[in-house]
C-alpha positions as CSV (number, residue, x, y, z in Angstrom):
1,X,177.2,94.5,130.5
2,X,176.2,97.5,128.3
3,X,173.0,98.2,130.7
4,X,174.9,98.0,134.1
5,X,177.0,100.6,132.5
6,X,175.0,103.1,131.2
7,X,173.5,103.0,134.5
8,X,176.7,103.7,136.7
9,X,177.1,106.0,134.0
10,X,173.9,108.1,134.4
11,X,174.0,107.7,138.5
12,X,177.6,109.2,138.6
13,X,176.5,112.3,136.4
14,X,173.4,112.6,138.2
15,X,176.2,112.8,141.7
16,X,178.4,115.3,139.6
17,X,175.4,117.6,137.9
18,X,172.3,116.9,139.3
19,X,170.2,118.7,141.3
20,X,170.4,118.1,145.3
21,X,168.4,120.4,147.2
22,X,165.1,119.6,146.4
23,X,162.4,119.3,149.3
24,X,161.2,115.7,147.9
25,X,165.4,114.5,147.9
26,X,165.6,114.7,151.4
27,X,162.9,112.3,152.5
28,X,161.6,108.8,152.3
29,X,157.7,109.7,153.1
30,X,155.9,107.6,150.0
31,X,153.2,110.4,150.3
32,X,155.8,113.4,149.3
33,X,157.5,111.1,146.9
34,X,153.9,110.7,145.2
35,X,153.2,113.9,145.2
36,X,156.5,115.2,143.6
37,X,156.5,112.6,141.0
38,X,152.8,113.7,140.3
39,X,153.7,117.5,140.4
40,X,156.7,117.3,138.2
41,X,154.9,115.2,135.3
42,X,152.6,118.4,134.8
43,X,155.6,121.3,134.8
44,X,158.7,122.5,135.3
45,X,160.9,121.7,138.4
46,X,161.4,125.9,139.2
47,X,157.4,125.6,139.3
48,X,156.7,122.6,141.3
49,X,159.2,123.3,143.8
50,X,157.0,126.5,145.6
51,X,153.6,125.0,145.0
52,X,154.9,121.7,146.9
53,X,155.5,123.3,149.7
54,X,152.2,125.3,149.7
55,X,150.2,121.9,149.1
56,X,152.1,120.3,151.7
57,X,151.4,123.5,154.4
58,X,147.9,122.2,153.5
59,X,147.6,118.9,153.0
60,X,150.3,117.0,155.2
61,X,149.5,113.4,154.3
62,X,147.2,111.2,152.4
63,X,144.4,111.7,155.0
64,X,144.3,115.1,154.5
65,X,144.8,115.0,151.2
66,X,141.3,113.0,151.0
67,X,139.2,115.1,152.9
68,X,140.3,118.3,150.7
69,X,137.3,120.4,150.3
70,X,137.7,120.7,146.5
71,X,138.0,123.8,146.0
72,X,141.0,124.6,148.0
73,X,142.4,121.5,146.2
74,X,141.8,123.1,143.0
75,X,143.3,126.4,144.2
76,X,146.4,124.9,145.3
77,X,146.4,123.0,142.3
78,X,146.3,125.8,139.9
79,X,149.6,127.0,137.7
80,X,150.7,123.1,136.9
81,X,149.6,122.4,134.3
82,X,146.4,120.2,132.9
């Protein structure tokens, strides 16, 4: 099946190339995982990976996260992108 083997093609490259060390790889929090995938549509991975860490410091979860005064949000927001 052509499909089936594209796709063991592009998860072994992803083993052999990819990138492995970022914060949002090594966790299976649906909040982080959000936020990653929301980060990285706006910029570049180099970018997203500093001001993830920054937002998180900040807003830990999704509670938090909704009571952001929003200011700060926008401050923490600002460099990516939109």
């Amino acid at each position: 099946m052509p499909a089936r083997s594209f796709a063991a093609r592009l998860s072994a490259w992803q083993r052999a190339h990819g990138r492995h060390d970022l914060p949002w790889q090594r966790t299976r929090d649906a909040y982080r995982i959000w936020l990653s995938e929301i980060m990285l549509q706006q910029t570049q991975v180099d970018r997203v990976i500093e001001k993830f860490k920054e937002f998180l410091i900040a807003f830990p979860d999704f509670p938090a996260l909704a009571k952001a005064p929003l200011p700060k949000l926008l401050r923490l927001w600002s460099g990516l992108g939109y």
